[in-house]
Every structure is written in C-alpha cells, then in structure tokens.
C-alpha positions as CSV (number, residue, x, y, z in Angstrom):
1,X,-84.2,-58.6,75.7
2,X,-80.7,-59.4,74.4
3,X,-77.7,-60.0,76.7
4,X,-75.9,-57.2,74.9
5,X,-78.0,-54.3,73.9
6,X,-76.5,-51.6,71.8
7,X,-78.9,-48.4,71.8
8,X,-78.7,-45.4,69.3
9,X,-74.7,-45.8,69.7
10,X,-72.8,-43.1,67.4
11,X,-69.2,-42.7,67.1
12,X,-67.4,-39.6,65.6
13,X,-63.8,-39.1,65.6
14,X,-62.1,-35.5,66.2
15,X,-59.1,-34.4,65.0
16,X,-57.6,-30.8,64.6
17,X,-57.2,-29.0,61.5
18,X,-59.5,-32.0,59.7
19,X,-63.3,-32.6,59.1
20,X,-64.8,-34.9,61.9
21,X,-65.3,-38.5,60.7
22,X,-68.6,-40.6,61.6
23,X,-67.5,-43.9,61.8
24,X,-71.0,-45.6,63.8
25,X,-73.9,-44.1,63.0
26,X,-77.3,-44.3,65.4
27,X,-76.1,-48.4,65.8
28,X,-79.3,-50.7,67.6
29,X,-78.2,-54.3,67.9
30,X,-79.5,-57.4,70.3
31,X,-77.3,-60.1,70.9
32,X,-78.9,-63.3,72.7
33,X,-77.1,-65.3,75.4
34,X,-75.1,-67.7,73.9
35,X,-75.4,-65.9,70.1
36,X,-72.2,-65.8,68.0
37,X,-72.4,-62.9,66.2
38,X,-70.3,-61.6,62.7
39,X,-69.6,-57.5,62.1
40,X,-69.1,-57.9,58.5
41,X,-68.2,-55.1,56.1
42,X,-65.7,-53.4,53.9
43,X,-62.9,-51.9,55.8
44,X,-64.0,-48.9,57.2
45,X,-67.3,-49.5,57.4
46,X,-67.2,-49.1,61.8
47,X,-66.9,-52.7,62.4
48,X,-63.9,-52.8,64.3
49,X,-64.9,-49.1,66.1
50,X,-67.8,-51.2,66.8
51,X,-66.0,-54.1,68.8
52,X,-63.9,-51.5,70.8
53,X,-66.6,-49.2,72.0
54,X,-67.9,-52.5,73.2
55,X,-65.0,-53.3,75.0
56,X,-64.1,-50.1,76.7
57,X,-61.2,-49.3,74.3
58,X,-63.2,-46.5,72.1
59,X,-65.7,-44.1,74.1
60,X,-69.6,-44.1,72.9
61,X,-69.8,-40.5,71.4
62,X,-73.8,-40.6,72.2
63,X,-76.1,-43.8,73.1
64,X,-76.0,-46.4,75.0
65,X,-74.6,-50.0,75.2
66,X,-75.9,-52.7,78.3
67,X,-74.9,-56.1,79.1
68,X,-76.4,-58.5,80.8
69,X,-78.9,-55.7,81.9
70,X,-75.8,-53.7,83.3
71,X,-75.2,-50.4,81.3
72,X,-71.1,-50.7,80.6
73,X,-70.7,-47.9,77.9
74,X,-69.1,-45.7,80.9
75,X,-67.1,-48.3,82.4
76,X,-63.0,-49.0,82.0
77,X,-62.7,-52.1,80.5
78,X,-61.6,-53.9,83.1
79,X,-64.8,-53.5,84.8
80,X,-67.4,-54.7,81.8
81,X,-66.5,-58.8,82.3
82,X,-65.3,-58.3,78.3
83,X,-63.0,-60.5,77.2
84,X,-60.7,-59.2,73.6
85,X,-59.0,-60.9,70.9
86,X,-56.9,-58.2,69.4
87,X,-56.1,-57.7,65.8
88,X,-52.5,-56.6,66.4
89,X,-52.3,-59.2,69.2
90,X,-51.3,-56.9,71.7
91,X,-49.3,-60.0,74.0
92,X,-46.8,-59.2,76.2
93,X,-43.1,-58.8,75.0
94,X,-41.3,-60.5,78.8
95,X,-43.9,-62.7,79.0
96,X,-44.3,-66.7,77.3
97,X,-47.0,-67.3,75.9
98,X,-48.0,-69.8,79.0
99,X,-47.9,-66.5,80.8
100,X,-49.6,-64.8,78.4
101,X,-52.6,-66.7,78.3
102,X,-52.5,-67.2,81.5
103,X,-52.2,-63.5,83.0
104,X,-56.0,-63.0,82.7
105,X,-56.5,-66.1,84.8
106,X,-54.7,-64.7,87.5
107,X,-57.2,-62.2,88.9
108,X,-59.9,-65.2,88.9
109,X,-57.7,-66.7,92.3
110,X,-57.6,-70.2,90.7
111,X,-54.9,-73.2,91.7
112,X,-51.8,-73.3,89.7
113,X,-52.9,-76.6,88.5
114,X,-56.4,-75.6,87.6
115,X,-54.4,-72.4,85.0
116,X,-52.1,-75.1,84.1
117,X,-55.3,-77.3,82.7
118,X,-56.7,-74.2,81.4
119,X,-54.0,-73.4,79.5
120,X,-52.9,-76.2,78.2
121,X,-56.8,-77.2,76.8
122,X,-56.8,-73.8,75.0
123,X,-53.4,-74.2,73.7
124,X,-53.8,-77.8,72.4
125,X,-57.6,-76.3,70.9
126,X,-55.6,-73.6,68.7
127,X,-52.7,-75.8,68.0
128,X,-49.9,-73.6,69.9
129,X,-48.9,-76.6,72.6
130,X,-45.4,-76.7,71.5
131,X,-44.6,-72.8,71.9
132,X,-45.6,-72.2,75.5
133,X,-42.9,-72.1,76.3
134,X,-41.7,-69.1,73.8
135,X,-41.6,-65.4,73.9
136,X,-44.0,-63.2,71.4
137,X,-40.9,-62.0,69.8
138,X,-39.5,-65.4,68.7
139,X,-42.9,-66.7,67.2
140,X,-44.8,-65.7,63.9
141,X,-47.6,-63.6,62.8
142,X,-50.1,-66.2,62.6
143,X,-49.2,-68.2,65.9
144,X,-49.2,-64.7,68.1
145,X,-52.5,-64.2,66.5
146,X,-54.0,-67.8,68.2
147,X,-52.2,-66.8,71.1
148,X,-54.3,-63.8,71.3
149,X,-57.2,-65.9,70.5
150,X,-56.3,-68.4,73.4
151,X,-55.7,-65.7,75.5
152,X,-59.7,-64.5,74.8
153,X,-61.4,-67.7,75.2
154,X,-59.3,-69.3,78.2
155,X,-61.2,-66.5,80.3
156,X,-64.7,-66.6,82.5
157,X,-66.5,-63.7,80.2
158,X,-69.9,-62.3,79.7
159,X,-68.9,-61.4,76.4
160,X,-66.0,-62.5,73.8
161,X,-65.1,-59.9,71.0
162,X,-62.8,-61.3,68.8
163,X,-61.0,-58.7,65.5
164,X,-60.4,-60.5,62.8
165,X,-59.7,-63.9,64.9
166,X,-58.1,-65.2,61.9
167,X,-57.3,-63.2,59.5
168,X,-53.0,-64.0,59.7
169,X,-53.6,-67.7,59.1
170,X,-53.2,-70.3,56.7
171,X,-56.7,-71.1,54.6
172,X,-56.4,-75.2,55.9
173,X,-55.4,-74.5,59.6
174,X,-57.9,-71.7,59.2
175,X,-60.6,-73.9,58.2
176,X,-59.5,-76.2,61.0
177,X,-60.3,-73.6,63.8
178,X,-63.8,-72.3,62.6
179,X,-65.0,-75.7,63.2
180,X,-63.3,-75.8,66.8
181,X,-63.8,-72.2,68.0
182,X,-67.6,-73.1,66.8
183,X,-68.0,-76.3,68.8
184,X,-66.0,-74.5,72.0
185,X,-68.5,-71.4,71.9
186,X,-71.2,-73.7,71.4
187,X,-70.6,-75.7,74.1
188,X,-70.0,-73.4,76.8
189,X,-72.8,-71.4,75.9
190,X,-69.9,-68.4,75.4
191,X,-72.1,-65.4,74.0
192,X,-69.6,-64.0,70.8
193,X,-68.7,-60.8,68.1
194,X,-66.5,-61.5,65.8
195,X,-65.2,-58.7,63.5
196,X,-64.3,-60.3,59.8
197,X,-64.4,-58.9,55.9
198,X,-64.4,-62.6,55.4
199,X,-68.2,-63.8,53.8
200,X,-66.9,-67.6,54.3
201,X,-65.9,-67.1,57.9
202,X,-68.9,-65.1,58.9
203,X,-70.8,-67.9,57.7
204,X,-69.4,-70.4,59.2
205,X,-68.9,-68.8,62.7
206,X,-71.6,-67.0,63.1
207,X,-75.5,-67.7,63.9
208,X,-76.6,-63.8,62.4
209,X,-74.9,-61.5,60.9
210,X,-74.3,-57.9,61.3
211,X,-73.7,-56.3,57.2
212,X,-72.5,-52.6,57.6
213,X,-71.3,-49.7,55.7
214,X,-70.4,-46.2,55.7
215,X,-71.0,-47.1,59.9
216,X,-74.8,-47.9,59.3
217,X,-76.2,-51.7,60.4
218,X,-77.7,-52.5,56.8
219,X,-79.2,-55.5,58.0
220,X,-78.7,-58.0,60.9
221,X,-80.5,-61.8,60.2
222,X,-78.8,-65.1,59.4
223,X,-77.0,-66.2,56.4
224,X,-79.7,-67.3,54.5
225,X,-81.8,-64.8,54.9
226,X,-79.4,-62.3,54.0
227,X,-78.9,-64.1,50.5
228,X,-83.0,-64.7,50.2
229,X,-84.3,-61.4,51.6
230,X,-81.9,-58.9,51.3
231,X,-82.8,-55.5,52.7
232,X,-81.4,-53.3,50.1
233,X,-79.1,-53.2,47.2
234,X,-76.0,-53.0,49.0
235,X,-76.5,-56.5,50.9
236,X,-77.9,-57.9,47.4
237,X,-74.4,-57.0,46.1
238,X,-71.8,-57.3,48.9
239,X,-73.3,-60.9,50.2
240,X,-73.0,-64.0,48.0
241,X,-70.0,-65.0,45.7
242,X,-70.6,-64.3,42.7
243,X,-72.7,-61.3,43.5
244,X,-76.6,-60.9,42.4
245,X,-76.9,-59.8,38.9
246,X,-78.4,-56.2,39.4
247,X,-79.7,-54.8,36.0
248,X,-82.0,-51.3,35.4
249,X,-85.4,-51.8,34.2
250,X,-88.7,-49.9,33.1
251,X,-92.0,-50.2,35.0
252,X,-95.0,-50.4,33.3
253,X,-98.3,-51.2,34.3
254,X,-99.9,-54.0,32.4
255,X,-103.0,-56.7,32.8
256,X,-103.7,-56.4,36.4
257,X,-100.1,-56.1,37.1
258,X,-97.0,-54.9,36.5
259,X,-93.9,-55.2,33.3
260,X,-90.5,-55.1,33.9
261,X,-88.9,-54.1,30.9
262,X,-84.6,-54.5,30.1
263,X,-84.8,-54.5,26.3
264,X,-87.2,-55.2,24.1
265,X,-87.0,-58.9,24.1
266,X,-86.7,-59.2,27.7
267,X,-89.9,-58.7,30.0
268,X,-90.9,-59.7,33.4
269,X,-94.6,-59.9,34.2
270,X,-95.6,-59.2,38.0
271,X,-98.7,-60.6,38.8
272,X,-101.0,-57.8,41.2
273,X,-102.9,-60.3,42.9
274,X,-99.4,-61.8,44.2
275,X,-97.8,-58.9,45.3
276,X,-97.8,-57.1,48.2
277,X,-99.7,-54.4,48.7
278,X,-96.6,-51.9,49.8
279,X,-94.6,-53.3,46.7
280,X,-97.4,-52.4,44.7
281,X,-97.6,-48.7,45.5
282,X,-94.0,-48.9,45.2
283,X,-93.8,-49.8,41.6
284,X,-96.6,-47.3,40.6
285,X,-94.4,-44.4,41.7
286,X,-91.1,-45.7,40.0
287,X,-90.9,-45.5,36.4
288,X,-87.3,-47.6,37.0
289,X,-86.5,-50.2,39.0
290,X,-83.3,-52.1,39.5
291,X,-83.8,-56.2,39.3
292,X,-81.7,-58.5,40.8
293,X,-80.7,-62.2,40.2
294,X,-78.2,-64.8,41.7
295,X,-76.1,-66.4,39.6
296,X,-77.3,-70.0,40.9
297,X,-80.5,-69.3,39.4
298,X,-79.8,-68.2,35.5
299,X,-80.2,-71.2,33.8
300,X,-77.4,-71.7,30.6
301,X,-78.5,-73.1,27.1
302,X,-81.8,-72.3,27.2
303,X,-84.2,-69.6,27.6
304,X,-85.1,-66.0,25.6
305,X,-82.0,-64.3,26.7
306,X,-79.2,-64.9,24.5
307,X,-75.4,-63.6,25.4
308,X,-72.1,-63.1,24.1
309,X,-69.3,-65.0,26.4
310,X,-66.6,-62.9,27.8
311,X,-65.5,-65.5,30.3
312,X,-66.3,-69.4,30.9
313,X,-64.6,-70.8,33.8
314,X,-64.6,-74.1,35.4
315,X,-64.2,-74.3,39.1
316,X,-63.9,-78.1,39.8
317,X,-67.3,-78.0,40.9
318,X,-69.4,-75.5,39.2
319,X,-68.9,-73.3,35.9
320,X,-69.1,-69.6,36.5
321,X,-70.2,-68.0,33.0
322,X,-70.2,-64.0,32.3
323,X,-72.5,-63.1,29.7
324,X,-72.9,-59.8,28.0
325,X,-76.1,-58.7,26.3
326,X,-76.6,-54.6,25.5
327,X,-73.2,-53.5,27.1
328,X,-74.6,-55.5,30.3
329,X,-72.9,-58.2,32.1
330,X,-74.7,-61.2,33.5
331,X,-73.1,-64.3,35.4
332,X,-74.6,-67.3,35.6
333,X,-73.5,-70.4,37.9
334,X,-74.0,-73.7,37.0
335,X,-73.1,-77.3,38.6
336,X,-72.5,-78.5,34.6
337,X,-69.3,-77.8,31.9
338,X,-70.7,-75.7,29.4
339,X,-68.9,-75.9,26.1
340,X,-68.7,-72.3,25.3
341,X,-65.3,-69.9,24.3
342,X,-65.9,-66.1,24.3
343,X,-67.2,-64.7,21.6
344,X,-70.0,-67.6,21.3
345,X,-73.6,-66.9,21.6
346,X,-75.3,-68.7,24.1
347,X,-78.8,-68.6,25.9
348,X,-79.5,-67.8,29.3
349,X,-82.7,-68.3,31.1
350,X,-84.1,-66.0,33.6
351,X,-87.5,-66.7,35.4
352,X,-89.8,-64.1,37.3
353,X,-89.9,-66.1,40.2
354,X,-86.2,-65.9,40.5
355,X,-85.9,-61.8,40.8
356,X,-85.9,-59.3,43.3
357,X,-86.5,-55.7,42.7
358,X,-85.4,-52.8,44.5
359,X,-86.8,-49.0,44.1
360,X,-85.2,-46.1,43.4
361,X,-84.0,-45.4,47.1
362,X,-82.4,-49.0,46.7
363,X,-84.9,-50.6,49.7
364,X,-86.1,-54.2,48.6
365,X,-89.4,-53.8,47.1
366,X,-89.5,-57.9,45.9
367,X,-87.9,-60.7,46.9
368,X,-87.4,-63.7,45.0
369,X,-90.1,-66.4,45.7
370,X,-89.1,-69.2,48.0
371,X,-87.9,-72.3,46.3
C-alpha cells in the first residue's frame, strides 16, 4: 500500500447555462513514502485539478483519496497534513517574506530561534536570503514563486504538492534548483507531486511519472520506461524530444510470422516464435498497424530507406535530420554532422528490432527489443 492512495477519483465541473466539463476521469494512483512524483500533461489535461483535490482546495466529485491510511478527500485542508506550493503564489500582501514562510511554522509551537534557522536554511536553499526582508509586492514573478516554494518545503508535511514549482524561472537558476529541491526531498525522506508540462523537469525531479490527457492516467512508471515501453500511442508521441516516428503500415501474414508493410520497398518481418502470444492475436485481427521509431535509433547514410532532406540541423551535440519519403516525414538523431542540404537524397536505416507497434485502438501491441 502507497502512502497516498487515490481511488476511482472523478472530477466534473458545473456551471450554468454550459455543458458540464470532466476534468479527472476514474484516476487510481499509489504514491510510496518518500516517492517524488511528476503530473505531466498538456494543459488541461486534469493535472493541476489533480494536485488541488489532493490538497482540499477542489472537492472529489466521486472516489476516494487516503493518506497515510487516513481517508482525507472530505477534510478542509487544514486538516490533511498537506503542504502547497501555489502556481499563482498566493503569499501574503502585509506580510515579508520572513513572515511568509514562516506563518506556517507558527502553528507547529516552535522557538523563535528554531523558525529563524528554518527559515533562513530554506531561504539560502532557493536563493531568496537577501529579500526577507521584502514585501510580495516589491519583488518579481520568479522570486515570489521560490518564496512560495520555500514556504511548501520549510513545513513538517505528510505530503508536498508543488504546481508548476518552477515554471516563472530562469533555465540556469532553474536547473540550479532541480538538483537542490531533489537532494532536500531526498534527504528528508519528504514524499512529493509536482505538477509540470515540463518533460526535462519531470525527469529530473521525479522517481515515476504520472502522463495524462483529456483527465485520464495514460501511464504511471519511470522515465525510462515510459520511453522503452510506452502504453499507447499518445505516450509514444508526447514523451521524448524529438518524438517517436509513428508511420501507418499493412499487416500481412508471412513465413511463420508476420509483414509489416509502409511501401513497397520497405518491410518489417515479425518473427512468431518471438512474439507474444497476445501481440500475435493482435496483429491477425488488424489489417493496419501504426509502427513507431525513436529518432536515436534511425541510423543516417546507410540502409534501404532513402529520403529527401527537408531539414538538417546541428545541435552542438547531435544532428537532428527530417526526412521525407511518400509525403511522410521521418527524423533521425544522430551524435555525428551529416553533410546533407535539403533537397539531397540520403539513406536511413531502420531495424525491426528498433520498432514498436500499436493496434488500431492505439494500445502497444510491440515494444522495441531491449538494447
């Protein structure tokens, strides 16, 4: 059993005179002790409705959610040991923000000097030492937001739920704090949501992450297995930068197994005796199939594929390459240059090891083997 337990949770919002909107649909999450955990989607997708039903500020339409074995989903929020990071910051306008960070200490009947250290530790963490002293109105966007963030963490909590922790600040200081917010969650054992549209901060933060849309959990598993096994098409194309290559092919059965047809010159054989039994009942009943590819495993300059560039860029690092063949585009990622201009015609090489394929209700049928 998880720590948090979120149970059949459904949110719908009313409002006169307009068609009710279903922003969480029949959610069931587990968080561990000690878990930090990334809500990642499009905006829209119930992430942040998610984070504030947890917290008390959105009621649970039907289900149930339970912390620490304690059901909270009928609870103020005061009374669900929940400590918030706000989007909009929410800080108080008379206050400093010394006293803003440190209001939520004051219930916990600690020393003065004991808040004082508190303070100050999370301030110095987040880089906001030298405004203390400062009123919310005087200070900018992205320093209210780590005073927000400070305010969160500084507290004794069951749970920390933090909206788009980030999102106001600069990419260096921003990389800065991942690495310390990390090592401060880690240490204390702090149990953690984050809300983010961010891929490079979910990864980075987070030990699993949550992928939703249209308020449905597509899948909930780490970083890499998102990117190796992804559960359907829509994780296969929102997670990983560049996206998988997703191109429509014909089923055929052929020699024990199975072709994959997208063009004449361009077949996939699927071995039977390899596949699993479920995929293989899968791919007698669809006559199409959608495959997918990531870009870091096209090879470029060799291979049966051949491509007319559209784009070639180098990245410092690593040359991105869009290819089109048959009105389709395909990008390939590659740590070399590649001496190409667009218009040239290039080869790419794709591999059946490489693909996965998803069915006609988009579900994963085939992953990719492991490498």
């Amino acid at each position: 059993m998880g720590v948090l337990e979120i149970r059949k949770v459904d949110k719908v919002y009313q409002s006169r005179g307009k068609p009710p909107v279903h922003a969480v649909r029949a959610l069931d999450m587990e968080v561990d002790k000690g878990e930090i955990v990334a809500l990642l989607g499009s905006s829209g997708c119930g992430k942040t409705s998610t984070l504030r039903m947890i917290a008390g500020f959105e009621s649970v339409t039907s289900g149930t959610i339970t912390l620490g074995q304690r059901r909270i989903d009928e609870l103020p929020p005061a009374r669900r040991k929940v400590a918030m990071a706000f989007e909009g910051y929410s800080l108080y306008p008379p206050l400093t923000v010394r006293e803003n960070i440190a209001f939520a200490l004051k219930a916990q009947q600690l020393s003065h000097g004991e808040v004082s250290r508190r303070v100050e530790a999370i301030a110095r963490l987040v880089e906001i030492e030298d405004i203390l002293n400062s009123y919310p109105r005087s200070i900018s966007g992205g320093q209210q937001q780590r005073v927000s963030l400070a305010r969160a963490l500084v507290r004794d909590a069951d749970l920390y739920l933090l909206d788009e922790p980030m999102g106001q600040l600069e990419p260096q200081l921003r990389a800065v704090l991942r690495g310390r917010i990390k090592g401060l969650l880690a240490e204390r054992g702090m149990t953690a949501i984050f809300v983010t549209h961010d891929q490079t901060e979910a990864s980075a933060l987070a030990d699993r992450i949550a992928v939703m849309e249209d308020g449905v959990l597509q899948q909930f598993a780490s970083e890499r297995e998102l990117k190796d096994h992804p559960a359907n098409l829509f994780v296969a194309s929102f997670i990983g930068e560049p996206p998988m290559n997703l191109l429509e092919a014909e089923v055929a059965r052929a020699d024990g197994g199975f072709r994959l047809s997208i063009g004449p010159d361009v077949v996939f054989q699927l071995d039977g005796q390899t596949l699993d039994p479920a995929a293989g009942r899968a791919l007698e009943q669809s006559p199409r199939v959608r495959i997918g590819i990531r870009p870091q495993k096209i090879s470029v300059g060799n291979g049966d594929v051949r491509v007319r560039v559209v784009s070639n860029q180098w990245l410092g690092d690593q040359s991105h390459v869009a290819g089109e063949r048959e009105g389709r585009l395909l990008i390939a990622v590659t740590p070399n240059k590649i001496a190409a201009r667009p218009g040239d015609i290039i080869h790419f090489a794709l591999e059946t090891r490489h693909l996965h394929v998803f069915g006609a209700d988009g579900n994963c049928i085939r992953h990719a083997e492991a490498a």
